[in-house]
SEGU-26515 format. One line per 8 residues: number of its first residue (from 1); their letters; for each residue x, y, z of C-alpha. Coordinates in Angstrom, 2 decimals. Each point is the difference from the previous one (the first is absolute). Last residue first. Layout:
BEGIN
NUM = A = X Y Z | ...;
***
This chain:
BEGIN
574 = XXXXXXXX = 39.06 7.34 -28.62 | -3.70 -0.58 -0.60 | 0.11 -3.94 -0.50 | -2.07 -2.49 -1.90 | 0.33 -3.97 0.42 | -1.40 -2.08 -2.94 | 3.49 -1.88 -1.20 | 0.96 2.64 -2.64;
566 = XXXXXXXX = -0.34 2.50 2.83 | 2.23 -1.45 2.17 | 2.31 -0.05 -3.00 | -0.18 3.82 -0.92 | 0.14 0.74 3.53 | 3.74 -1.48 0.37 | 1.31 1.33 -3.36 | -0.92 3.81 1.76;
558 = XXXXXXXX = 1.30 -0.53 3.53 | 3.54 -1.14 -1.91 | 1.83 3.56 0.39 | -1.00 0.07 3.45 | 1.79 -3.01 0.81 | -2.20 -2.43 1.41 | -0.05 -2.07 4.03 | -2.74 -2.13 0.68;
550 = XXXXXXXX = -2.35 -0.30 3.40 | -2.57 -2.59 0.46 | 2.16 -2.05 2.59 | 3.92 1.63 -1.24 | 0.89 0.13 -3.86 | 3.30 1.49 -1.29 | 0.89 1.39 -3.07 | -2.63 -0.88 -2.25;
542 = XXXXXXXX = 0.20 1.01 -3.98 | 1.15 -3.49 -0.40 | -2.44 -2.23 1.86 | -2.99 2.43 -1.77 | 1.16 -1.34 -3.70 | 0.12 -3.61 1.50 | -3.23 -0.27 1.11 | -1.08 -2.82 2.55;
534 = XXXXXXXX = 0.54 1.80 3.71 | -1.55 3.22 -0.78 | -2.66 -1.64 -2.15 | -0.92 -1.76 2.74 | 0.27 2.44 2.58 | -3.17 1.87 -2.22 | -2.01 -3.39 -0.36 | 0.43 -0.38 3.70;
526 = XXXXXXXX = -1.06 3.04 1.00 | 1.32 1.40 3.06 | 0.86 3.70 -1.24 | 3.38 1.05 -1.30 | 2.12 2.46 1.62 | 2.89 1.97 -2.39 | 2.67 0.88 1.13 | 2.01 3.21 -2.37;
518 = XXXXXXXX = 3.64 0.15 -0.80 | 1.69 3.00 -1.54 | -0.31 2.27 3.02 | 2.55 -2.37 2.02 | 0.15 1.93 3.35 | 2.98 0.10 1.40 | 1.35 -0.61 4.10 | 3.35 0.61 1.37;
510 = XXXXXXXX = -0.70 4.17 -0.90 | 1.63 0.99 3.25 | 1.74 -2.36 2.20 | 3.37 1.82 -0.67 | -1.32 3.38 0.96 | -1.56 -0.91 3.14 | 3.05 -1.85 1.57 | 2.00 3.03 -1.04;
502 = XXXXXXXX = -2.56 2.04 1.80 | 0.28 -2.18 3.22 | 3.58 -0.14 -0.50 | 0.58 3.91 0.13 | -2.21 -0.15 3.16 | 2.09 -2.10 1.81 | 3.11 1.51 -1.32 | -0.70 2.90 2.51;
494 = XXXXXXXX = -1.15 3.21 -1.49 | 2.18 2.72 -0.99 | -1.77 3.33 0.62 | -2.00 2.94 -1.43 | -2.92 -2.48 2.32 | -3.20 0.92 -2.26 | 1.85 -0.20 -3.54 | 1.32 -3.94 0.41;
486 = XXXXXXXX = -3.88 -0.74 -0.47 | -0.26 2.24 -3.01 | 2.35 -2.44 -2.01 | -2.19 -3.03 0.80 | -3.16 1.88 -1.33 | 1.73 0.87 -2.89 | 1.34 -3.63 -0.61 | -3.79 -1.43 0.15;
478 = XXXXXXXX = -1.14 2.72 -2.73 | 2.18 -1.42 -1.68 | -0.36 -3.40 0.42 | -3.69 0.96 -0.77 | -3.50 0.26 1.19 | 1.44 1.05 3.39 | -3.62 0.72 1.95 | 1.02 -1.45 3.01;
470 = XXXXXXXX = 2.98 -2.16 -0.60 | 1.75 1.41 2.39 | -2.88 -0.44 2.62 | -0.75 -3.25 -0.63 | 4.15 -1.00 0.53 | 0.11 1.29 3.50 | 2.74 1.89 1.49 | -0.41 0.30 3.75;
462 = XXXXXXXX = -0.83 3.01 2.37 | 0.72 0.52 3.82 | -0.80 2.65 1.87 | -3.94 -0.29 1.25 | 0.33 -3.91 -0.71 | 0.61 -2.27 -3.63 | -1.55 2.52 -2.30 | 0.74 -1.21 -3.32;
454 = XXXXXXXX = 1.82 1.69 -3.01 | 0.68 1.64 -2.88 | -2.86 2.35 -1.03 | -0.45 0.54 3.92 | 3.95 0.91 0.85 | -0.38 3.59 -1.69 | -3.23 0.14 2.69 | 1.99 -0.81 2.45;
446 = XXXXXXXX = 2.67 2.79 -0.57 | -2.56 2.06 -0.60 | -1.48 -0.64 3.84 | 3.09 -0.14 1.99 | -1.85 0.12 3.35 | 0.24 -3.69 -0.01 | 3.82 0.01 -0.30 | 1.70 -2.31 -2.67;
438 = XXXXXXXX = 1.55 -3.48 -0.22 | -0.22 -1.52 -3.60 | -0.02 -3.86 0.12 | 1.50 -1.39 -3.18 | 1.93 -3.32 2.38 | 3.43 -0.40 1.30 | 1.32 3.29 0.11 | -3.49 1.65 1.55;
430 = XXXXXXXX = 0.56 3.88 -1.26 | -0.45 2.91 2.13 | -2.10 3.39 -0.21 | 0.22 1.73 3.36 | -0.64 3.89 -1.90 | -0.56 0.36 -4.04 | 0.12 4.10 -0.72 | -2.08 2.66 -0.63;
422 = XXXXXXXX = 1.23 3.35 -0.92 | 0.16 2.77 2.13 | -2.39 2.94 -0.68 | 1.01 3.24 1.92 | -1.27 2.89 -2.46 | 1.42 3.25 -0.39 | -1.81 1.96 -2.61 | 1.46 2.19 -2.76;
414 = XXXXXXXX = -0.92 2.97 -1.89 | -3.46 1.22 1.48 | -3.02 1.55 -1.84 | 0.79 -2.55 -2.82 | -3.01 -2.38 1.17 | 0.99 -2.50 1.27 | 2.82 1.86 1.82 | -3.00 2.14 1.86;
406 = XXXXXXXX = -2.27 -3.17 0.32 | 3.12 -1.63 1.66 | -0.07 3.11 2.74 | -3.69 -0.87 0.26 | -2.92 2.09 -1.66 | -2.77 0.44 2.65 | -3.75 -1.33 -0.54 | -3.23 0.09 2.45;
398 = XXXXXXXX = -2.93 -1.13 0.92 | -0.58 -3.34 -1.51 | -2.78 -2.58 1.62 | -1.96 -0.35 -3.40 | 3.04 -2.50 -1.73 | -1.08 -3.18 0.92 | -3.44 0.78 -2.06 | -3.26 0.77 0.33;
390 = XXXXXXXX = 0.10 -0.49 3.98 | -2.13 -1.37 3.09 | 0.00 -3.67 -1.74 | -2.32 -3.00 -0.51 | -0.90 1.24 -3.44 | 2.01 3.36 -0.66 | -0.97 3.13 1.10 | -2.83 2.89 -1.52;
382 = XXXXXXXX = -1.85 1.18 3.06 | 2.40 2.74 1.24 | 2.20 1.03 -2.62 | 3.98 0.33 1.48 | -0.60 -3.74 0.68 | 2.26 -1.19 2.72 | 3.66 -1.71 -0.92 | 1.93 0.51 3.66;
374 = XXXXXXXX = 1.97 2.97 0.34 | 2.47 2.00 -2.08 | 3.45 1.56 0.22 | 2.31 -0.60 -3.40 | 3.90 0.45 -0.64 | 0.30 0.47 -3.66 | 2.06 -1.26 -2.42 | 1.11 -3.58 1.44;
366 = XXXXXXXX = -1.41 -1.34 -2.10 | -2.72 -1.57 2.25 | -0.95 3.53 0.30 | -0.18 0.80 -3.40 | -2.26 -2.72 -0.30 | -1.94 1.31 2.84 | -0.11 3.07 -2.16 | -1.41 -2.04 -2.70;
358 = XXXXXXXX = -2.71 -1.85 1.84 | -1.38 3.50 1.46 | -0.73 1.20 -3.95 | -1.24 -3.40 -0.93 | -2.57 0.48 3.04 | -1.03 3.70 -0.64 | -1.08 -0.57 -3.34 | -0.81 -3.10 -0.09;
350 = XXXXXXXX = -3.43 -1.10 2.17 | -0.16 3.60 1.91 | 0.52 2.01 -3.12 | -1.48 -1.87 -2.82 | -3.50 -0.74 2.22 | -2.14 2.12 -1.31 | 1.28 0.12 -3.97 | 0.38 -3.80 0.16;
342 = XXXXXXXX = 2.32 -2.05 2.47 | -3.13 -2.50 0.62 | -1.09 -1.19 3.41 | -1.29 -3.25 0.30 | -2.00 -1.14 3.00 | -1.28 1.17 3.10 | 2.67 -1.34 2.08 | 2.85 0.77 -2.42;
334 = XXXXXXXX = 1.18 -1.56 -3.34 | 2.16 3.02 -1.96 | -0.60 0.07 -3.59 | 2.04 0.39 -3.09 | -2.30 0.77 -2.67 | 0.08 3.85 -0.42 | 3.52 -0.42 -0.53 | -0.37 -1.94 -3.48;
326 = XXXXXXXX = -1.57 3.06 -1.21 | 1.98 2.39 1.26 | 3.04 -1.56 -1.99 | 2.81 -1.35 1.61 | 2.17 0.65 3.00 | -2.06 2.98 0.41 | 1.32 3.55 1.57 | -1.05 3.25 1.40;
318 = XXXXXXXX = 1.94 3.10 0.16 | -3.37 2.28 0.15 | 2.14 3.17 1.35 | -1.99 0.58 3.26 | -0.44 -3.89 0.64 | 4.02 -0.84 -0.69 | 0.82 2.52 2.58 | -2.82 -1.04 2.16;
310 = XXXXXXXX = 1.52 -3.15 0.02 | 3.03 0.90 1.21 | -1.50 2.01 2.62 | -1.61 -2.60 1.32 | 3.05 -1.99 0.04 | 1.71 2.28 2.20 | 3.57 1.20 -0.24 | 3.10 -0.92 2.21;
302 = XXXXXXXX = 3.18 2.38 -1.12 | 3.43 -1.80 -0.80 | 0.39 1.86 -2.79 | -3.18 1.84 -1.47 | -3.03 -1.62 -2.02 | -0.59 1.17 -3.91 | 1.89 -2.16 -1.81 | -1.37 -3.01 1.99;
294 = XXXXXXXX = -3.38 0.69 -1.35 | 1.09 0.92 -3.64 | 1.91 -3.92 -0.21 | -3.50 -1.50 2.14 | -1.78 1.48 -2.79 | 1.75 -1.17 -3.31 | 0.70 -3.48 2.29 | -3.76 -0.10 -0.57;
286 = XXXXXXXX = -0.64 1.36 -3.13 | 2.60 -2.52 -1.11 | -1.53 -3.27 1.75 | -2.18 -1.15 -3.37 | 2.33 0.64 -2.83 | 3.15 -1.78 0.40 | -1.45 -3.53 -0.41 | -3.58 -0.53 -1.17;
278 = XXXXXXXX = -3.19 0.15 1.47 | -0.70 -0.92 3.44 | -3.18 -1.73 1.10 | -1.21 0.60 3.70 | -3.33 -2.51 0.85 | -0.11 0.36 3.69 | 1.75 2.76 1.79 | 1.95 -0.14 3.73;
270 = XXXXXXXX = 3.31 -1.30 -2.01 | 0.24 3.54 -1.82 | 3.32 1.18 1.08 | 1.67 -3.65 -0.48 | -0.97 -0.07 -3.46 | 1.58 3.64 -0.46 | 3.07 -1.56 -0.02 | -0.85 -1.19 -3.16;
262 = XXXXXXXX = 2.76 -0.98 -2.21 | 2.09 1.47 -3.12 | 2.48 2.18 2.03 | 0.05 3.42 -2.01 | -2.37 1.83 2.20 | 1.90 2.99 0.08 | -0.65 0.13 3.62 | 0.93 -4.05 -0.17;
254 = XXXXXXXX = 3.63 0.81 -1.60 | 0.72 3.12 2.52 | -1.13 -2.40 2.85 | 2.52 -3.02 -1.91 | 3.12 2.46 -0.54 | -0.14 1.22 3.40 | -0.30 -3.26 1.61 | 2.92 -1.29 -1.84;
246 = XXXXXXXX = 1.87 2.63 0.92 | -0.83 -0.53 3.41 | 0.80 -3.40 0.40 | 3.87 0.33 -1.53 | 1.19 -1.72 -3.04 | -3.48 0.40 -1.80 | -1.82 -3.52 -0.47 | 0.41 -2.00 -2.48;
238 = XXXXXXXX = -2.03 -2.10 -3.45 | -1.64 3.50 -0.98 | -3.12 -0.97 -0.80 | -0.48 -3.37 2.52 | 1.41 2.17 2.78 | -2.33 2.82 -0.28 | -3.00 -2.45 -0.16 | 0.93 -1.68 3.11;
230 = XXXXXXXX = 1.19 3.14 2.04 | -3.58 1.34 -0.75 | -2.09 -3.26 0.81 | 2.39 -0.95 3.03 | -0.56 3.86 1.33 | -3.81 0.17 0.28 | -0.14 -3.25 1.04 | 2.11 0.38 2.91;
222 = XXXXXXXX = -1.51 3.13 0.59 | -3.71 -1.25 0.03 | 0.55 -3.28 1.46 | -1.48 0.59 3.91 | -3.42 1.56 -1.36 | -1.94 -3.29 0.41 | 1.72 -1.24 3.24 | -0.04 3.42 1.90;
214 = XXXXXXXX = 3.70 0.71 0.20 | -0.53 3.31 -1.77 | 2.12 2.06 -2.02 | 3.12 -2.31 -0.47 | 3.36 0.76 0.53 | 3.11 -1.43 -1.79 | 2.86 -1.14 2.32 | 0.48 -2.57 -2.71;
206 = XXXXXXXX = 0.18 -4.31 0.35 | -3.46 -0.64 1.88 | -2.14 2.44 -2.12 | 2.32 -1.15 -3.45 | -0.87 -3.64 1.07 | -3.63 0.54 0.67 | -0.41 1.35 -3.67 | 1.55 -2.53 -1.52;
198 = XXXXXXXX = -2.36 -2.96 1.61 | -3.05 2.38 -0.56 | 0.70 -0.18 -3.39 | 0.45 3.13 -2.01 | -3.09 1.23 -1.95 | 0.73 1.53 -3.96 | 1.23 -3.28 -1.60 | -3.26 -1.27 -1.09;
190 = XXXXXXXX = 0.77 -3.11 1.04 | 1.15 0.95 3.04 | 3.50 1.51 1.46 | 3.20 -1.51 1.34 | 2.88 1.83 1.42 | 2.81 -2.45 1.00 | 1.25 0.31 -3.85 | 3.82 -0.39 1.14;
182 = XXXXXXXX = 0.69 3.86 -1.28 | -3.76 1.33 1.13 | 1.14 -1.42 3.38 | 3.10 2.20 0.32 | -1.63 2.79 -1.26 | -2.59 -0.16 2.52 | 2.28 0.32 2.84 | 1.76 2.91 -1.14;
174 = XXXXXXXX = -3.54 1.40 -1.46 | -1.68 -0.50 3.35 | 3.40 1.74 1.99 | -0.62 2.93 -1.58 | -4.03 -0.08 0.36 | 0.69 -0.11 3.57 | 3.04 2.23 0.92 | -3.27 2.75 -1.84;
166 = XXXXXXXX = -2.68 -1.66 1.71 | -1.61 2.62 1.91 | -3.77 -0.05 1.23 | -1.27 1.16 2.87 | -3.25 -1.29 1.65 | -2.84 0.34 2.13 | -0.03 4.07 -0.68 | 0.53 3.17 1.89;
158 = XXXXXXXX = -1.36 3.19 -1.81 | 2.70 1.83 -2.24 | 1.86 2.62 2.21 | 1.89 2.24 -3.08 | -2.07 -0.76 -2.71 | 1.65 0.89 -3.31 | -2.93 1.08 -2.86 | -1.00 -1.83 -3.42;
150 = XXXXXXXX = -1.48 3.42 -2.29 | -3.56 0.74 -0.34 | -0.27 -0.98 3.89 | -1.70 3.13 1.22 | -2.27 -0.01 -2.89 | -0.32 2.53 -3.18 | -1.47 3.39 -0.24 | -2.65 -0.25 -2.55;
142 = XXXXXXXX = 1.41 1.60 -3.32 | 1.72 -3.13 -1.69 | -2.24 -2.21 1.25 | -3.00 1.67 -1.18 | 0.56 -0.57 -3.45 | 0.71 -4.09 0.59 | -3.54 0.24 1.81 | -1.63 1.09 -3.20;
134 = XXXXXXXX = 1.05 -2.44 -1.93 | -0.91 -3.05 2.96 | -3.39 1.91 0.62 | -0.28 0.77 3.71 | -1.77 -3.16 1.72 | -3.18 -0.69 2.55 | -1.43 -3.54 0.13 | -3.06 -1.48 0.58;
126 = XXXXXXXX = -0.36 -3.44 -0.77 | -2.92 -2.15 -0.39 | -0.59 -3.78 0.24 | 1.61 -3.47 -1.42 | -3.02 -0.34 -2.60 | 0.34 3.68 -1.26 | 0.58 3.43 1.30 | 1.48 2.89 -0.74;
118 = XXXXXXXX = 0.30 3.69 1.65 | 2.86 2.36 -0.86 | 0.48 3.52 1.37 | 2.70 2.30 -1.45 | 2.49 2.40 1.82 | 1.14 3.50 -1.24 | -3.56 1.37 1.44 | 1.25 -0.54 3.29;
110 = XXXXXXXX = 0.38 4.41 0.82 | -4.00 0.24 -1.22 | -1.52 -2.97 -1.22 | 0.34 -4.07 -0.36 | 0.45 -0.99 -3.28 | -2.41 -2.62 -2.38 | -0.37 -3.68 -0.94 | -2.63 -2.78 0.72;
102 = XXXXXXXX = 0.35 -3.30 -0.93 | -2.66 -1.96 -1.89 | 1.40 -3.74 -0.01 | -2.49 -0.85 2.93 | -2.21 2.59 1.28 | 1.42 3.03 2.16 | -0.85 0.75 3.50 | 1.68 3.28 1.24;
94 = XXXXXXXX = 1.35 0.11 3.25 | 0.54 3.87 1.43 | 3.20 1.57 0.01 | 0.51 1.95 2.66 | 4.16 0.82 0.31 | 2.14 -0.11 3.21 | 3.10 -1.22 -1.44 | 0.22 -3.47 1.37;
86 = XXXXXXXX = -3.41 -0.80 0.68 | -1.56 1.39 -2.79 | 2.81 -0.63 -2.53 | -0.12 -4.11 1.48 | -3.43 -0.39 -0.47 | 1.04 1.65 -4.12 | 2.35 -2.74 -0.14 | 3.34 1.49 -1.49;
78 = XXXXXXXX = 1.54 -0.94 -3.15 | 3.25 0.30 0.01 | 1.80 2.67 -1.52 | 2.86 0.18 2.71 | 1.48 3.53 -0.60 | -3.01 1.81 -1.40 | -2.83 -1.66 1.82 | 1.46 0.50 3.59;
70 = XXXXXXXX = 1.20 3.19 -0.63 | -3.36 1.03 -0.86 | -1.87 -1.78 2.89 | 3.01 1.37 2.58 | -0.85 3.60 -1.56 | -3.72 -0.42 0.05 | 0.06 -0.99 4.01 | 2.60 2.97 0.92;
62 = XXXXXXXX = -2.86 1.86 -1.97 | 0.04 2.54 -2.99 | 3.33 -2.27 -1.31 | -2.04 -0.06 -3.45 | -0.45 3.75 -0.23 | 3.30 1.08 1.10 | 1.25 -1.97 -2.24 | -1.97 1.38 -2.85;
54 = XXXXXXXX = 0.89 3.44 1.36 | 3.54 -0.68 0.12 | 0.02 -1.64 -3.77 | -1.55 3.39 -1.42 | 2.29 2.26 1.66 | 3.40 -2.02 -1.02 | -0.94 0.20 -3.57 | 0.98 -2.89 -1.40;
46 = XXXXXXXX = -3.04 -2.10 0.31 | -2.32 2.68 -2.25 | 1.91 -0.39 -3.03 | 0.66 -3.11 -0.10 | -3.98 -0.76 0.89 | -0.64 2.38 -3.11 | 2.38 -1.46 -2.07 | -1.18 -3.88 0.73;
38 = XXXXXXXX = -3.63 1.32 -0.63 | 0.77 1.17 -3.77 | 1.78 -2.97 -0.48 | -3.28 -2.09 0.56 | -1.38 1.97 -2.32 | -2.86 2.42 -0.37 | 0.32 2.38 2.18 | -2.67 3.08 0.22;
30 = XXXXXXXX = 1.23 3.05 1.46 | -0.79 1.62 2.94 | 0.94 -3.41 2.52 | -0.78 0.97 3.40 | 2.04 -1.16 2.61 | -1.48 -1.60 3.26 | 2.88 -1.94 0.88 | -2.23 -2.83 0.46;
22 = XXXXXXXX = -1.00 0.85 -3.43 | 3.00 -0.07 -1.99 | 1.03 -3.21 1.89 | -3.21 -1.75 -0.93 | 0.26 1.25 -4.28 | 3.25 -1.56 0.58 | -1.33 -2.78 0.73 | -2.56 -0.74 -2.50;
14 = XXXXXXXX = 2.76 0.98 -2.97 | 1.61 -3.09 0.78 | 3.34 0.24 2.35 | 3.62 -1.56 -1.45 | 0.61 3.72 -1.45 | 0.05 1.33 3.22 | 2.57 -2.51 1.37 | 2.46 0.77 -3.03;
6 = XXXXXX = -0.48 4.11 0.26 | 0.38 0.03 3.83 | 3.71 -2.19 -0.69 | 0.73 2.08 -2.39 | -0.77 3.12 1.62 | 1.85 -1.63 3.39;
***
């Protein structure tokens, strides 16, 4: 505590001190001189248990001046002075100030702790009331702190639209997904960050994943949420865990550590405009830093309110950036009355408290935590999205549990008991007289294995079509890999039909050659020009075969050939 007193003390100017000493109404008898000098003294003072009751009692003089204080100290926002007057039962007057002249001072008696700023300029004026940032980090270790300092177990949380749980869920995603990711069914964009829509509506219709919302806009979060992470752990380690869970637990612990070299975080922040990201395995660690601490600190199996997680991070300043301040200040949110900005006003409602909900319903769609939440409205009031009611699809959350997996996930529980069954090929018959692939509608990966091979004759039948196999095969071999994976769907013997289709395929291949050494060369319809073509000797034997205007030449004899058209008054470029 001395140290910590010390520390914060020695952050404040010599201004501020000079306004603590004096609201506490001590008188200094001999002169200081240094800063140091003051930092003693106020040392001195603040740990005697006499002197910091009476300046308590002295600031919490009213019920209203002890809600103002505590107000100030934990939050440090800046708070409208209209709002101080209505709110807390203060009479501050207006006070007209010119442009780019702002006026500064304290208010008196038991408020004197709290500063008044003024300013105005071609935008308007601002009144604002604030403790001093220095000062206020003093004062939080004496002022007596908030109800929900620490994250706190609700026993009867309110009633909400929805629950959320998708612990079998998420397990059965990364069974199903892992199959896919083997027979590259998952496709993403150019960038390689978004999956397509086309792989994301498989995995919806193929897992007993949940979704948030159903709402068409918000109805891909999860999905997306867990082919991007899945994805990326796949392509670095090459496999999956043996079990689900396992590999679950390895990839949370991975992304809290923020060792997975992608941006999650993308999908947190698709309500801004204009978001940059700097590099790799800097940017999301504060982050996952936080969220780590957060779920540290929430009991077993106990709901807890989102509010008060915030607050927790509010009281003890753990704030994050996914880059630098600077480049956060120009992410914008377009609403009805135009652009919003995350800078210093906006930081907490535009980021802050968004990015912060987006994770833990990414620990919900992990199966982590079991969420209850309503419908996306702003939290804010006036500031929403363009078109929208809401900031982001994250506002409606209430509340967070830890699940039984979150327990195993994360090494508060041994083992988890999961009931994942593997996948298998159902109805699938062969055609013994022609390639025709018979296979249940509902079978949507096994259809989709069929697509890179074949053509949709009906709802259930499928044929094998030479422009598909050869679909992007630049190469015989590339041509004999894609023939070997086709065996791979069934794990069974096919019927010779199909084994002579492919041997069919693999003896016709490479019939035709290109000649590289022989060029044709088009002549124009001048008669002087044919002439010469027809007369000279020397041409006649460097030509190969002539057609209408067109000759055949080695490549080797392109240079002798020019050198005599040009001897006879006919210049070429080539």
């Amino acid at each position: 505590m001395i140290v910590q007193l010390r520390e914060a003390l020695n952050d404040c100017i010599v201004a501020e001190l000079k306004h603590l000493l004096s609201f506490c109404d001590v008188a200094i008898t001999k002169e200081l001189k240094r800063k140091q000098d003051y930092v003693n003294l106020c040392l001195t003072l603040l740990q005697k248990r006499d002197f910091v009751e009476n300046m308590l009692e002295k600031m919490n003089k009213s019920e209203q001046s002890a809600k103002l204080y505590s107000y100030l100290i934990w939050f440090h926002n800046y708070l409208k002075t209209s709002s101080a007057n209505s709110l807390y039962g203060l009479n501050l007057t207006q006070i007209k100030v010119k442009p780019y002249r702002p006026f500064e001072g304290e208010l008196t008696d038991n408020l004197a702790l709290i500063k008044r700023v003024i300013e105005a300029d071609w935008r308007g004026q601002t009144d604002d009331i604030y403790i001093a940032y220095n000062l206020q980090k003093v004062l939080k270790l004496f002022y007596p702190k908030p109800k929900d300092y620490e994250i706190l177990e609700i026993e009867a949380p309110k009633e909400t639209k929805y629950i959320y749980n998708n612990e079998e869920g998420v397990l059965d995603f990364i069974n199903t997904i892992e199959e896919m990711l083997q027979n590259n069914l998952v496709e993403f964009g150019k960038t390689n960050e978004k999956p397509l829509l086309k792989s994301l509506n498989i995995l919806k219709t193929t897992t007993s994943s949940n979704e948030f919302y159903t709402e068409k806009k918000l109805n891909n979060l999860t999905t997306d949420m867990l082919t991007r992470s899945f994805s990326y752990y796949y392509w670095q380690n090459r496999k999956f865990e043996n079990k689900e869970q396992k590999t679950l637990r390895r990839y949370v612990k991975r992304q809290l550590d923020d060792r997975m070299d992608f941006f999650i975080t993308r999908i947190f922040g698709n309500y801004l405009k204009k978001i940059r990201y700097d590099s790799y395995y800097t940017s999301q660690k504060e982050l996952f830093d936080l969220i780590a601490t957060i779920l540290s600190h929430i009991s077993q199996r106990k709901c807890v309110s989102v509010e008060n997680i915030l607050h927790f991070c509010i009281y003890r300043e753990l704030y994050f950036y996914l880059e630098t301040v600077e480049k956060t200040d120009e992410y914008y949110l377009q609403t009805e009355n135009g652009d919003a900005r995350v800078e210093e006003d906006y930081y907490y409602e535009l980021f802050f408290e968004p990015f912060l909900k987006a994770s833990l319903f990414y620990l919900g769609a992990l199966g982590v935590l079991e969420l209850r939440y309503d419908d996306p409205v702003s939290p804010h009031g006036g500031i929403k999205s363009k078109g929208e009611n809401y900031i982001s699809p994250w506002d409606g959350l209430k509340y967070v549990s830890i699940t039984k997996l979150g327990l195993y996930v994360m090494g508060k529980s041994d083992k988890y008991e999961a009931v994942v069954t593997k996948k298998e090929t159902k109805n699938i018959k062969f055609d013994t007289y022609k390639p025709i692939v018979f296979v249940d509608s509902a079978d949507i990966i096994t259809i989709t294995k069929l697509e890179p091979f074949c053509e949709k004759l009906d709802a259930n039948r499928y044929i094998l079509s030479y422009g598909k196999i050869f679909k992007d095969c630049k190469s015989s071999k590339a041509l004999d890999l894609k023939i070997d994976n086709f065996s791979k769907i069934f794990h069974q013997k096919l019927p010779k039909v199909f084994d002579d289709f492919f041997a069919e395929i693999k003896e016709n291949a490479n019939l035709l050659k290109r000649d590289l050494k022989l060029i044709t060369i088009e002549l124009s319809n001048n008669k002087k020009l044919l002439n010469l073509f027809m007369t000279n000797k020397k041409i006649q034997e460097l030509i190969i075969k002539a057609s209408g205007y067109r000759v055949l030449v080695k490549k080797e004899n392109i240079p002798k050939l020019t050198k005599i058209v040009k001897e006879h008054g006919f210049f070429v470029d080539f």
